[in-house]
N, C-alpha and C positions, 0 to 999 in steps of 0.2 A: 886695447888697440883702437886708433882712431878709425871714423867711418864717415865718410863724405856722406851727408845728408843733403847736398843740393839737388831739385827738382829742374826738372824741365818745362816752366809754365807754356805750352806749346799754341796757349789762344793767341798768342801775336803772329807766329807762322804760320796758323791757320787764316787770318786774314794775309795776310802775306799772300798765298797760294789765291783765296777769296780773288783779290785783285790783281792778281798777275793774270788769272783764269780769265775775269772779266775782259782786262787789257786786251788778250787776244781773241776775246770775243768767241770764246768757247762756252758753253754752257755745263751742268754740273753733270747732265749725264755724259758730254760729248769727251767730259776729262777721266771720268771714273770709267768708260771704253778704254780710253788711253792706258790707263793703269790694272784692268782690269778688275777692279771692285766696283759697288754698285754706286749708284746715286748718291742712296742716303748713307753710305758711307762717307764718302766725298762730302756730304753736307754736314757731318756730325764732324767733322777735319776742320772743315770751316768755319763753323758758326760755334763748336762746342769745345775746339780745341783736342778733342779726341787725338791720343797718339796712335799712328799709322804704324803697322810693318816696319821694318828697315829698306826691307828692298820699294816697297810702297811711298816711302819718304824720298827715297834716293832719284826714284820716278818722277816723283812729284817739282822736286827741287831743279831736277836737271830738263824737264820739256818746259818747267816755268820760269826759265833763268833765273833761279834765286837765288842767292848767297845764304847762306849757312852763316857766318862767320858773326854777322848783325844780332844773330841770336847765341850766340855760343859764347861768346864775347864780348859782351855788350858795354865792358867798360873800357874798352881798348879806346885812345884816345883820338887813335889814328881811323875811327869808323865813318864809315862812307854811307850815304843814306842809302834808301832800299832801291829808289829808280836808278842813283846814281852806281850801285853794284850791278843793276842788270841790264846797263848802256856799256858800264866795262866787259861783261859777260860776253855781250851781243859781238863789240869791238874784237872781241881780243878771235871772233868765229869768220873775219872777213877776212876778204885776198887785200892784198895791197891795192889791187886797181878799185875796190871798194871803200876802203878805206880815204881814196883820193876822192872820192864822191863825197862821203862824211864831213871830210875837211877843206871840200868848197860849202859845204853846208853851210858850215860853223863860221864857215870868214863872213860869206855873206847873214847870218844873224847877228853878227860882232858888228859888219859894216851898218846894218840896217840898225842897233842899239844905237849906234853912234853918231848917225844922224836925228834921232831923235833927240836926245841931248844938245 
């Protein structure tokens, strides 16, 4: 009988989590509150790659908008980088009148490229 011997090398979502953490300017004890385990739990995630709980993962991934998918799949052809899945994340959490803000944003970054050029 065959048996699936792939691993989950889990150090690149633990920088993942590292810098999404950082991103919102939370610090390591202020996220392991969030999830309820300790500091250096939370830092052995980060820096060691240590695998979390499930339900500790599932926490983690969804107050840091991170996509799963980049690690699960990583040779899917169609992969999105890691900021650019947690700008679709962020998108897909706004009302439309929000959204109308986003996309004067982006006109005026597009207009402001375009004069430079």
């Amino acid at each position: 009988m065959y048996q699936d011997e792939r691993k989950l090398d889990f150090r690149p979502i633990g920088k993942a989590i590292k810098s999404a953490r950082e991103a919102k300017g939370w610090t390591q004890e202020q996220l392991a509150q969030l999830v309820d385990r300790s500091p250096r739990n939370v830092m052995y995630i980060e820096n060691r790659g240590q695998h979390p709980r499930l339900n500790t993962f599932y926490q983690l991934m969804t107050l840091l908008d991170i996509s799963v998918d980049q690690f699960f799949y990583p040779n899917t052809e169609d992969s999105k980088s890691d900021l650019r899945s947690q700008i679709d994340f962020a998108l897909n959490s706004l009302s439309d009148k929000e959204l109308t803000v986003v996309q004067w944003a982006i006109q005026g970054v597009l207009k402001a490229r375009d004069m430079e050029e």
